[in-house]
DRENTOR-225913 format. One record per atom (N, C-alpha, C, CB): x, y, z; residue in one letter. Coordinates in steps of 0.05 Angstrom, whole numbers, padded with zeros to 5 digits, always signed. Glycine has a CB too. Example, Ala and Ser with C-alpha at 12.3 -4.5 7.8 and 13.67 -1.06 7.14 Angstrom:
BEGIN
+00264-00114+00156A
+00246-00090+00156A
+00264-00066+00156A
+00226-00089+00181A
+00257-00045+00142S
+00273-00021+00143S
+00258+00001+00157S
+00282-00012+00114S
% end
This chain:
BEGIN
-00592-00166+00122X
-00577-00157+00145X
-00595-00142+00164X
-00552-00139+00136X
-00613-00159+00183X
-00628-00144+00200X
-00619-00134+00225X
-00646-00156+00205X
-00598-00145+00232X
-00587-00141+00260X
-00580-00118+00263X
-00568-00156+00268X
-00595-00097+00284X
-00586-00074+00282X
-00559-00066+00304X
-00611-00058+00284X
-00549-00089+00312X
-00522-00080+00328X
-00507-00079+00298X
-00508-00107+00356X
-00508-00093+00285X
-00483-00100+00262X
-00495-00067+00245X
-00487-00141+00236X
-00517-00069+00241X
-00519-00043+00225X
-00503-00020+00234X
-00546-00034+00224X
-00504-00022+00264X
-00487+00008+00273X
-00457+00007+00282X
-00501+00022+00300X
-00450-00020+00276X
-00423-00018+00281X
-00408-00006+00249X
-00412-00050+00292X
-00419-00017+00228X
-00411-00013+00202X
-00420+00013+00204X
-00422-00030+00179X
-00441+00032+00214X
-00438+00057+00212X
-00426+00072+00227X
-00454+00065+00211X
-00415+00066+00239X
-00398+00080+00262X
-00368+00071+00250X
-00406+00067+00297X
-00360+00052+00237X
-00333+00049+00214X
-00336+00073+00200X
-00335+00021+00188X
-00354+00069+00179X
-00364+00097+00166X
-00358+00124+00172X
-00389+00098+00169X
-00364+00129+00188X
-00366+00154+00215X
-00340+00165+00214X
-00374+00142+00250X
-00318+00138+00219X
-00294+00145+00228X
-00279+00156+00208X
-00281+00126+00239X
-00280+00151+00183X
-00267+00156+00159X
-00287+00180+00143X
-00263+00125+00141X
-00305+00190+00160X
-00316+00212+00149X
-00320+00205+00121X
-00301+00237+00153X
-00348+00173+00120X
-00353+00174+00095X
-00384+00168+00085X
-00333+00157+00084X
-00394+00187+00073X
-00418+00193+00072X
-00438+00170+00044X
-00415+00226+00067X
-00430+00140+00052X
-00443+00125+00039X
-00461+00105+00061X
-00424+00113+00020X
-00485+00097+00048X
-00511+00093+00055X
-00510+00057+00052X
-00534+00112+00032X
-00493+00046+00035X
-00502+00020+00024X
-00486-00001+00045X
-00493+00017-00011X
-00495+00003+00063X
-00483-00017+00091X
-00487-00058+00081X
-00515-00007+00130X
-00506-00050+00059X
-00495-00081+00045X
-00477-00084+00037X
-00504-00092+00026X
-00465-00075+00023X
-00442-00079+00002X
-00423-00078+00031X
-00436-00052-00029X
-00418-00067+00050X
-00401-00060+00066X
-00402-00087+00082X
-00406-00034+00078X
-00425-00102+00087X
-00420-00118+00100X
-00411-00143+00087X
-00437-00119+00115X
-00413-00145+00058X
-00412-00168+00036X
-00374-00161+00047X
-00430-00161-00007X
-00367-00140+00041X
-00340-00147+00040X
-00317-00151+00064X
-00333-00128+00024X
-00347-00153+00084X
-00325-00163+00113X
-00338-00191+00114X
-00330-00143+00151X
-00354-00200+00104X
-00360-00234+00095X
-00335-00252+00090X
-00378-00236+00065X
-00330-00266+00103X
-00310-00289+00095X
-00316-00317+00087X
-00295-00294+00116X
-00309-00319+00062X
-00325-00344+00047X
-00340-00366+00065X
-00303-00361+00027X
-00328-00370+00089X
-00331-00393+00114X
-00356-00380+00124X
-00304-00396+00139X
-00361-00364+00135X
-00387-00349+00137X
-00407-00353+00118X
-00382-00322+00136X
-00404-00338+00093X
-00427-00339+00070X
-00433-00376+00066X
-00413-00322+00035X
-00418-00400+00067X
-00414-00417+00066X
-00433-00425+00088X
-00389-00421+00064X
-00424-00436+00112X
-00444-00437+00140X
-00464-00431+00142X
-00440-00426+00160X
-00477-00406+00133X
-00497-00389+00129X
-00517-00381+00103X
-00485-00370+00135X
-00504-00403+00082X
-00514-00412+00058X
-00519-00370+00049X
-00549-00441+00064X
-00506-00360+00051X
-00507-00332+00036X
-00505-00333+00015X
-00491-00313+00040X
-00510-00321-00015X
-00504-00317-00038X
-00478-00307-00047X
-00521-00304-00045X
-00468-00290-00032X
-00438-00278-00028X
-00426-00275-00010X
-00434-00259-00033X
-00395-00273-00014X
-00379-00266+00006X
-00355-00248-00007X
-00370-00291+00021X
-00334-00237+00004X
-00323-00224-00007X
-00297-00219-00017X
-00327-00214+00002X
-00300-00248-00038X
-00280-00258-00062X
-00283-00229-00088X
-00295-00297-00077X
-00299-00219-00091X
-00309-00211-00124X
-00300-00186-00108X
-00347-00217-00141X
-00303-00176-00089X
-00305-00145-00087X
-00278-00146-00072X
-00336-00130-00069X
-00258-00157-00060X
-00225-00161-00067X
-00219-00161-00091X
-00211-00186-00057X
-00230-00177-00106X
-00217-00178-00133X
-00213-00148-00147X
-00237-00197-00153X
-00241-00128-00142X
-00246-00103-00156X
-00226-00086-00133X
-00283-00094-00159X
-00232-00094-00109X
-00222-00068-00090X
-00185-00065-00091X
-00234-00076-00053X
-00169-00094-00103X
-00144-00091-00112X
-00137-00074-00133X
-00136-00113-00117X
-00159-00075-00153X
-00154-00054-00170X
-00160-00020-00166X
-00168-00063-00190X
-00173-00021-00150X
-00175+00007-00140X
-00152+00015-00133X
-00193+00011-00117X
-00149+00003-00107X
-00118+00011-00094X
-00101+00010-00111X
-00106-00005-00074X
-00088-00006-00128X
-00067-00003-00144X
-00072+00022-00157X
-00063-00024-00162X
-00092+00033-00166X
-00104+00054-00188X
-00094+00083-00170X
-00145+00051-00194X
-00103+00076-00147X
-00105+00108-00133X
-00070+00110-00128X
-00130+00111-00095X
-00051+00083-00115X
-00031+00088-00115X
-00009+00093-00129X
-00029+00080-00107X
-00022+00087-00156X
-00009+00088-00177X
-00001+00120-00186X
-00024+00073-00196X
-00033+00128-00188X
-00041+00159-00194X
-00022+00172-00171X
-00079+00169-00189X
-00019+00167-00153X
-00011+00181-00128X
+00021+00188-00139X
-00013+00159-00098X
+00026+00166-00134X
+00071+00162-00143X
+00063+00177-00168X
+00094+00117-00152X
+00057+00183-00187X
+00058+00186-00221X
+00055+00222-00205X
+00024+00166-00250X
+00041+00220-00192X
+00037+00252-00197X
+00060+00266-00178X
+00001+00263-00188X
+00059+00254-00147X
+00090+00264-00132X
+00122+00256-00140X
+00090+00253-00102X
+00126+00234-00157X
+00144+00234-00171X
+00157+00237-00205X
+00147+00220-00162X
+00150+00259-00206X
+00150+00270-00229X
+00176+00258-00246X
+00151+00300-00225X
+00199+00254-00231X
+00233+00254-00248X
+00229+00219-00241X
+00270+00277-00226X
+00220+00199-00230X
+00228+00174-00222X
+00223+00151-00251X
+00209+00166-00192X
+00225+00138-00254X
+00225+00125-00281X
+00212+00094-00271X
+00261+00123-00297X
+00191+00083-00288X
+00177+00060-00288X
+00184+00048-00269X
+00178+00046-00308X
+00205+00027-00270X
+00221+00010-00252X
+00215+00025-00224X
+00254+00009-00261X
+00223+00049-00217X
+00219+00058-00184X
+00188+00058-00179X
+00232+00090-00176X
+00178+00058-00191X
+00153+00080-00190X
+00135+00042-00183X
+00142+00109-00234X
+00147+00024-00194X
+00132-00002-00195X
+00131-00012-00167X
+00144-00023-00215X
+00159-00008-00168X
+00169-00014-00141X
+00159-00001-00119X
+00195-00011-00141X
+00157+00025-00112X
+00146+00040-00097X
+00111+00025-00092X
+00150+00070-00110X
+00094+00018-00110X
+00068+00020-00119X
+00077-00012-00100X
+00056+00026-00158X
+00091-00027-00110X
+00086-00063-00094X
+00093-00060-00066X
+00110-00092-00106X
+00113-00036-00055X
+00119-00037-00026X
+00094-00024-00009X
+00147-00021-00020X
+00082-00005-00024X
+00049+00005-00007X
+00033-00016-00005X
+00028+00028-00023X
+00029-00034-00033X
+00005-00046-00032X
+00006-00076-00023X
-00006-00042-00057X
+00029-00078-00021X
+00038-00119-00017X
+00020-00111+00013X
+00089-00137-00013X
+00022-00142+00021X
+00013-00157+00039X
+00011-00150+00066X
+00023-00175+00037X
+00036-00136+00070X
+00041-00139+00096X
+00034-00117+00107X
+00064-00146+00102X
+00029-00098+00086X
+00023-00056+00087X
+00002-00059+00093X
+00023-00031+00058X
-00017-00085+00077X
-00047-00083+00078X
-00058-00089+00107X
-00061-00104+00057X
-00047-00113+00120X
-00050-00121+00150X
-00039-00103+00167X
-00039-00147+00156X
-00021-00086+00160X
-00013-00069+00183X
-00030-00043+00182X
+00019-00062+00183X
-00043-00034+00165X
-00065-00017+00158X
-00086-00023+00167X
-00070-00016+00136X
-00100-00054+00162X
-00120-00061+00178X
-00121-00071+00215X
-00129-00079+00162X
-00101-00076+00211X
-00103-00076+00243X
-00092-00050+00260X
-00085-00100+00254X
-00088-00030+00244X
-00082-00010+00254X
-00122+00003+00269X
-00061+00007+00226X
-00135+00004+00246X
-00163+00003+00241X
-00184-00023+00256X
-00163+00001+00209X
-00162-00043+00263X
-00178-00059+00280X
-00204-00079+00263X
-00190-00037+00302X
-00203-00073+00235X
-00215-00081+00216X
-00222-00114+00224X
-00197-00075+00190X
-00208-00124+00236X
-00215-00166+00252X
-00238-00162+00266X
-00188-00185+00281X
-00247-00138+00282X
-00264-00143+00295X
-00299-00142+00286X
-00255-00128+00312X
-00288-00130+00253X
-00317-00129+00232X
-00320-00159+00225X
-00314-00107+00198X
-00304-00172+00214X
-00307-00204+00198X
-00329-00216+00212X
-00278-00228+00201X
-00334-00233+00185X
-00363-00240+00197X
-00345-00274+00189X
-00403-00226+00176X
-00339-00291+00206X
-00322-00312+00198X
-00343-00335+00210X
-00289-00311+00210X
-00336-00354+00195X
-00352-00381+00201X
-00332-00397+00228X
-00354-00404+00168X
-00350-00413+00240X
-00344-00423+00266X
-00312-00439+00269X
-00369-00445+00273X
-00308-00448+00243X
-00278-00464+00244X
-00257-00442+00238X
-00275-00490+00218X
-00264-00419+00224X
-00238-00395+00221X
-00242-00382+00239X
-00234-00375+00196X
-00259-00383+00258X
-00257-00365+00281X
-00244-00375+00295X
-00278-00356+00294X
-00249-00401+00308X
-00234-00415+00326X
-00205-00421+00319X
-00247-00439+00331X
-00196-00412+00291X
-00165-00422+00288X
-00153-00406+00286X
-00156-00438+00270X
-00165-00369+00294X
-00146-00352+00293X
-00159-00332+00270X
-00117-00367+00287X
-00183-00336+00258X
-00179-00326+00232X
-00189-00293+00234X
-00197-00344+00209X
-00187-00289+00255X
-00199-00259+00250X
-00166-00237+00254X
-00230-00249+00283X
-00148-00249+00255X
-00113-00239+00261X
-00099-00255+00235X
-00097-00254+00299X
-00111-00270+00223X
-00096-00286+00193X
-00097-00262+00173X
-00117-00319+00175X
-00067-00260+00170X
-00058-00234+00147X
-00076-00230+00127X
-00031-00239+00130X
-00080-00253+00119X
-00095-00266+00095X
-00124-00253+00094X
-00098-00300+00099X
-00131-00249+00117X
-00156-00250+00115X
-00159-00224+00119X
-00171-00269+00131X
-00144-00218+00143X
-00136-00176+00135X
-00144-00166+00118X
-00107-00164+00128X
-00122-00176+00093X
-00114-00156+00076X
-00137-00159+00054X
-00084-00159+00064X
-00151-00188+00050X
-00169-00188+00033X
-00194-00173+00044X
-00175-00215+00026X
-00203-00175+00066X
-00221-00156+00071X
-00220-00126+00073X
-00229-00163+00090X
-00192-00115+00072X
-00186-00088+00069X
-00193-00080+00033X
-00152-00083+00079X
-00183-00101+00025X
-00187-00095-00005X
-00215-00095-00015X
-00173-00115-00021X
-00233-00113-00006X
-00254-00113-00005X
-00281-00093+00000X
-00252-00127+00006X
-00261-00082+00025X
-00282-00057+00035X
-00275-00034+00014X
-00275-00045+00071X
-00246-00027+00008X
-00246-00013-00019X
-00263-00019-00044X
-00223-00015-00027X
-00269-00041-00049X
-00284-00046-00067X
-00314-00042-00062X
-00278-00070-00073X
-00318-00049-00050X
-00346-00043-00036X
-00349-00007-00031X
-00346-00062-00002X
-00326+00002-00022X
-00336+00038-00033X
-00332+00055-00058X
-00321+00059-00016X
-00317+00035-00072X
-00323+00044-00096X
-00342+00042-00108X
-00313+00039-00109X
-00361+00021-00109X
-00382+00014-00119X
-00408+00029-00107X
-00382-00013-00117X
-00401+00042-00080X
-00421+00055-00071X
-00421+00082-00069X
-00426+00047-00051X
-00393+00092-00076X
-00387+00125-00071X
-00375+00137-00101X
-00360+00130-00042X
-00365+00109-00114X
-00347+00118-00133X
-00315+00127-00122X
-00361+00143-00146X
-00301+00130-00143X
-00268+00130-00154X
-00252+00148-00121X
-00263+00156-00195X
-00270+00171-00119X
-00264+00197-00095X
-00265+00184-00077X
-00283+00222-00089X
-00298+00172-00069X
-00305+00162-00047X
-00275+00148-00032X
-00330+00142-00055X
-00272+00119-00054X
-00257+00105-00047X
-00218+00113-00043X
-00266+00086-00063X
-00215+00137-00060X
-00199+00147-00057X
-00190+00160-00030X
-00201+00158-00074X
-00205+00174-00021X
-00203+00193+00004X
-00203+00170+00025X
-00229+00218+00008X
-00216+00146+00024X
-00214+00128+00041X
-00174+00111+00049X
-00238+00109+00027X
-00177+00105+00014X
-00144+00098+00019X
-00123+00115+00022X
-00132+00084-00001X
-00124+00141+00014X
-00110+00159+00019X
-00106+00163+00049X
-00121+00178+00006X
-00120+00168+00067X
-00127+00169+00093X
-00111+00145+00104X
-00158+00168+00098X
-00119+00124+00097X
-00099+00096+00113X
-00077+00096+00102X
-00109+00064+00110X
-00069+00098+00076X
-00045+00100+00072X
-00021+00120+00074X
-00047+00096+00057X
-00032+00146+00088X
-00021+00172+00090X
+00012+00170+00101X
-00041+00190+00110X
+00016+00156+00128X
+00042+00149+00137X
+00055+00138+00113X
+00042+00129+00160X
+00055+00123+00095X
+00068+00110+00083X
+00077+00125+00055X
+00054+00088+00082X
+00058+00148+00056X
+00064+00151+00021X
+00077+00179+00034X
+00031+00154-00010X
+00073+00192+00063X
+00090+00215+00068X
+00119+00206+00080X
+00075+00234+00087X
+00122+00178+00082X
+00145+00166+00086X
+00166+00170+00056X
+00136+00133+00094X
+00157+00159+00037X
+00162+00161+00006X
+00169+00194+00008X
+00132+00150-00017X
+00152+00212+00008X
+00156+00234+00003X
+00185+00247+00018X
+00132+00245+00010X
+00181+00246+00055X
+00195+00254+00057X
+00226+00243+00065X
+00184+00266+00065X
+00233+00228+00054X
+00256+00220+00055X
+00277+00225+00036X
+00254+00199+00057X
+00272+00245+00017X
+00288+00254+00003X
+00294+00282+00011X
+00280+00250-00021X
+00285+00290+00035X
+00292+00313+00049X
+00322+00313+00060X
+00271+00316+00071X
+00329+00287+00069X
+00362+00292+00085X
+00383+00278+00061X
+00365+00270+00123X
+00400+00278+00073X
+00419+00262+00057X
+00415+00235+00056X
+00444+00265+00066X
+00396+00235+00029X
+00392+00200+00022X
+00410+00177+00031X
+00394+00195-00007X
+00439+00187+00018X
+00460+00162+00015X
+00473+00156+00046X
+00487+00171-00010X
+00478+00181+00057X
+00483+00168+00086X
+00464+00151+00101X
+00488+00188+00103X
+00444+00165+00093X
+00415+00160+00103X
+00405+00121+00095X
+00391+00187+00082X
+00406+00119+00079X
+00403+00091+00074X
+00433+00072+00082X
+00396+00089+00040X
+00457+00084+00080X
+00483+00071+00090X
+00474+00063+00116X
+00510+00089+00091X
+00470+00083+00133X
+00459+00075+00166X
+00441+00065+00170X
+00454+00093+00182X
+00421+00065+00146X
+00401+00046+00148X
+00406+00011+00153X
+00386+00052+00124X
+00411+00003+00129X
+00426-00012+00119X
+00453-00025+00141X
+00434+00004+00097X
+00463-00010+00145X
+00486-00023+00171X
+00473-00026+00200X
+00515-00001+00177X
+00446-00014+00211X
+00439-00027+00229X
+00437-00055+00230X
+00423-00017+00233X
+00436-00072+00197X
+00429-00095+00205X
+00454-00107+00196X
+00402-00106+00196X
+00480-00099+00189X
+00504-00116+00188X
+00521-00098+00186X
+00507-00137+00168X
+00541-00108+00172X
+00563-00092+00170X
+00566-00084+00140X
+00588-00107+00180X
+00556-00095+00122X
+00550-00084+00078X
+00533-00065+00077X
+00531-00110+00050X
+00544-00054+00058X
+00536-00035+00051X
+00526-00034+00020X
+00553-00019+00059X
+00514-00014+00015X
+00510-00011-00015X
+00539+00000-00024X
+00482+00010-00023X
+00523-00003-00065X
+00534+00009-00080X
+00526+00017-00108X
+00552-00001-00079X
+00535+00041-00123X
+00516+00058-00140X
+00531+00054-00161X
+00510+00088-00134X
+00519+00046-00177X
+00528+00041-00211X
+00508+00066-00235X
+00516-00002-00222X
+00524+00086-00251X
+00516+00092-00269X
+00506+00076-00281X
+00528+00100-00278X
+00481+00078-00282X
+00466+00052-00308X
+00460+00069-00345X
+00421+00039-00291X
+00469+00094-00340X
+00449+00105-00371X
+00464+00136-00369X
+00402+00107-00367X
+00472+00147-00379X
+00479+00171-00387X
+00465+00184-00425X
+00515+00167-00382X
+00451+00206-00433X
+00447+00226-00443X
+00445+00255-00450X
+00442+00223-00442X
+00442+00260-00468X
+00435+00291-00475X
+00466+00307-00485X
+00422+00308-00442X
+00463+00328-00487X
+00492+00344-00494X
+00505+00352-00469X
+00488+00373-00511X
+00532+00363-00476X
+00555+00352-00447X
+00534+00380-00429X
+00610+00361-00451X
+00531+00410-00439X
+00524+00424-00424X
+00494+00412-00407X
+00525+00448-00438X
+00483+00395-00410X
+00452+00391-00401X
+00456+00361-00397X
+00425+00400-00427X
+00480+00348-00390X
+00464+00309-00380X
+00453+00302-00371X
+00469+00290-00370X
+00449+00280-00372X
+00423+00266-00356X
+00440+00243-00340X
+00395+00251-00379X
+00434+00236-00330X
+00444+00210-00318X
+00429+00194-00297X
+00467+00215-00308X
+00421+00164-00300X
+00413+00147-00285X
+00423+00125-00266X
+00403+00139-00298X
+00426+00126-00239X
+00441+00116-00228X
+00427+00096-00215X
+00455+00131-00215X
+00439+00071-00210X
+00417+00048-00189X
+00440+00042-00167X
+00403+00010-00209X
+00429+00042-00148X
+00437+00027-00116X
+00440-00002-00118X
+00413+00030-00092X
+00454-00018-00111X
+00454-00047-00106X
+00470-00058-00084X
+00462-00061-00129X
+00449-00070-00065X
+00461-00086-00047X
+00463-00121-00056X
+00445-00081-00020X
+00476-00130-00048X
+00488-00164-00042X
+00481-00167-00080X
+00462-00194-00011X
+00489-00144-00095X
+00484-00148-00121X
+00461-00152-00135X
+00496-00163-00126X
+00436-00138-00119X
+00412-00134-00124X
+00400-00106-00129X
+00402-00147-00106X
+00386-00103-00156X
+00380-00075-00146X
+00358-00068-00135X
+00383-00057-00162X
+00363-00045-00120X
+00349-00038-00100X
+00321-00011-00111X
+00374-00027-00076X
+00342-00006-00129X
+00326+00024-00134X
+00343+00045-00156X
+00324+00042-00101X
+00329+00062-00173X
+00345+00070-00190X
+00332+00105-00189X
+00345+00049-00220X
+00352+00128-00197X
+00343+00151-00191X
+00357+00169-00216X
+00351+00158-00161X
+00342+00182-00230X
+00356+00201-00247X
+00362+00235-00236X
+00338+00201-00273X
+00377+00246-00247X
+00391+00271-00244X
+00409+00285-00264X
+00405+00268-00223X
+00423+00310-00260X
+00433+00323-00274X
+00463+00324-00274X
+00422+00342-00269X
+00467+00306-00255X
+00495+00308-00239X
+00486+00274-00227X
+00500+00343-00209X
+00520+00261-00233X
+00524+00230-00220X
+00504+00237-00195X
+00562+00219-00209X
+00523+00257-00171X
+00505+00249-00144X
+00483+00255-00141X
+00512+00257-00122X
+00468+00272-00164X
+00438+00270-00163X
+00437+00255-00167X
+00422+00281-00173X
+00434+00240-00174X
+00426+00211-00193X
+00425+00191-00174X
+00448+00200-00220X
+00454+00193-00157X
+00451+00175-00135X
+00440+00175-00111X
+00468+00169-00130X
+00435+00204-00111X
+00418+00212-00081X
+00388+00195-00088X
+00411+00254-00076X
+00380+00209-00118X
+00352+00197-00124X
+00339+00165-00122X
+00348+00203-00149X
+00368+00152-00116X
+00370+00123-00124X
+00364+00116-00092X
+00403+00111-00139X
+00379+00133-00075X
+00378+00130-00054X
+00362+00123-00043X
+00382+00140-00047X
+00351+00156-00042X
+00320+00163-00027X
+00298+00134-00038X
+00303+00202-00044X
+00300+00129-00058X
+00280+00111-00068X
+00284+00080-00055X
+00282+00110-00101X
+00303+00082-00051X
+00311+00052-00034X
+00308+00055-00015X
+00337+00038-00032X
+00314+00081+00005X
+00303+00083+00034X
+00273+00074+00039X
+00305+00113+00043X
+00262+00095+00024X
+00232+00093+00029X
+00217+00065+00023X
+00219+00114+00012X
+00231+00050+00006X
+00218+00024-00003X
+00228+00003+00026X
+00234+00012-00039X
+00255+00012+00028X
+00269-00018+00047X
+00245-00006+00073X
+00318-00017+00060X
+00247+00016+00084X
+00224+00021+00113X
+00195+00013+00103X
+00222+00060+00125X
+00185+00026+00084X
+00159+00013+00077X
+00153-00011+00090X
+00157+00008+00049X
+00169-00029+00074X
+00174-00062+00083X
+00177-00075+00094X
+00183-00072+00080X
+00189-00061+00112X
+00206-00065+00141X
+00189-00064+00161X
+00228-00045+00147X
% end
């Protein structure tokens, strides 16, 4: 990588995310699009370091929900973890970041759009995570996704601030006229101390499930967790 325009655009990415790694190879391997490395007979492109940089992200978002939702149970917590990290979070993240204008794409994916193909977004977002892990380590790459993902996981957070259940009803009826509904799924413990688990279901799907001490805790928690997932997504 001799070109020193490309060297300073990848440092000036760098710059922006206030991140103090040096290895502008690895950084550019993972804005490589196989069509590029291909055309250009390169040794790599940035299949292997998506593959690693998915696991990062899942790792840091995982850690993230596990540690701010202390009371939420597997099932939410999974769910929460696929609405940050699916597809469509990843392209709206990177083009938030403008991340199309790094790809290094070969002459036929350029001309057909490929620097705006979701596809190619999100794998190169994953990629560049991978690529700072490998150069900063677990933090490095942490403070990076943390940072792009901040709207989204203080979305999660704060939506259990108002009244969940109205809160998702109005959600929810902007786009028809159904509404949800909350089924006790699990009750425990002795009568003075219960527990109880409640799930939300729309068109008889569930949406989200929330425990508490009391039914409408249970259902607020069910709530809040379906709010924050259906906007995530949305």
């Amino acid at each position: 990588m001799a070109n020193n325009t490309r060297q300073e655009e990848l440092k000036q990415f760098l710059q922006r995310f206030r991140l103090e790694v040096t290895d502008l190879e690895g950084l550019n391997t993972a804005l490589t699009h196989p069509t590029y490395a291909y055309e250009h007979q390169l040794p790599h492109d940035n299949q292997r370091l998506e593959f690693l940089g998915d696991a990062v992200l899942g790792l840091v978002i995982a850690t993230y929900l596990f540690q701010e939702f202390p009371h939420l149970p597997e099932g939410d917590l999974t769910r929460m973890r696929a609405a940050v990290v699916c597809e469509a979070s990843l392209v709206k993240v990177a083009r938030q970041i403008k991340l199309g204008e790094l790809l290094l794409l070969g002459q036929g994916e350029e001309n057909s759009g490929g620097r705006q193909r979701p596809s190619n977004l999100a794998d190169a977002l994953e990629a560049v995570i991978g690529s700072l892990y490998l150069a900063g380590g677990l933090e490095t790459a942490r403070g990076f996704i943390l940072q792009l993902f901040a709207p989204a996981l203080k979305l999660l957070k704060s939506t259990g601030v108002i009244d969940s259940k109205s809160a998702l009803q109005e959600f929810i009826q902007q786009q028809g006229t159904e509404n949800v509904t909350y089924k006790i799924l699990e009750e425990w413990g002795p009568d003075h101390a219960r527990g109880y688990r409640a799930g939300v279901f729309f068109r008889n799907r569930l949406l989200a499930t929330g425990e508490g001490h009391s039914k409408k805790e249970a259902e607020q928690e069910a709530a809040r967790a379906a709010l924050a997932l259906m906007k995530i997504q949305g």
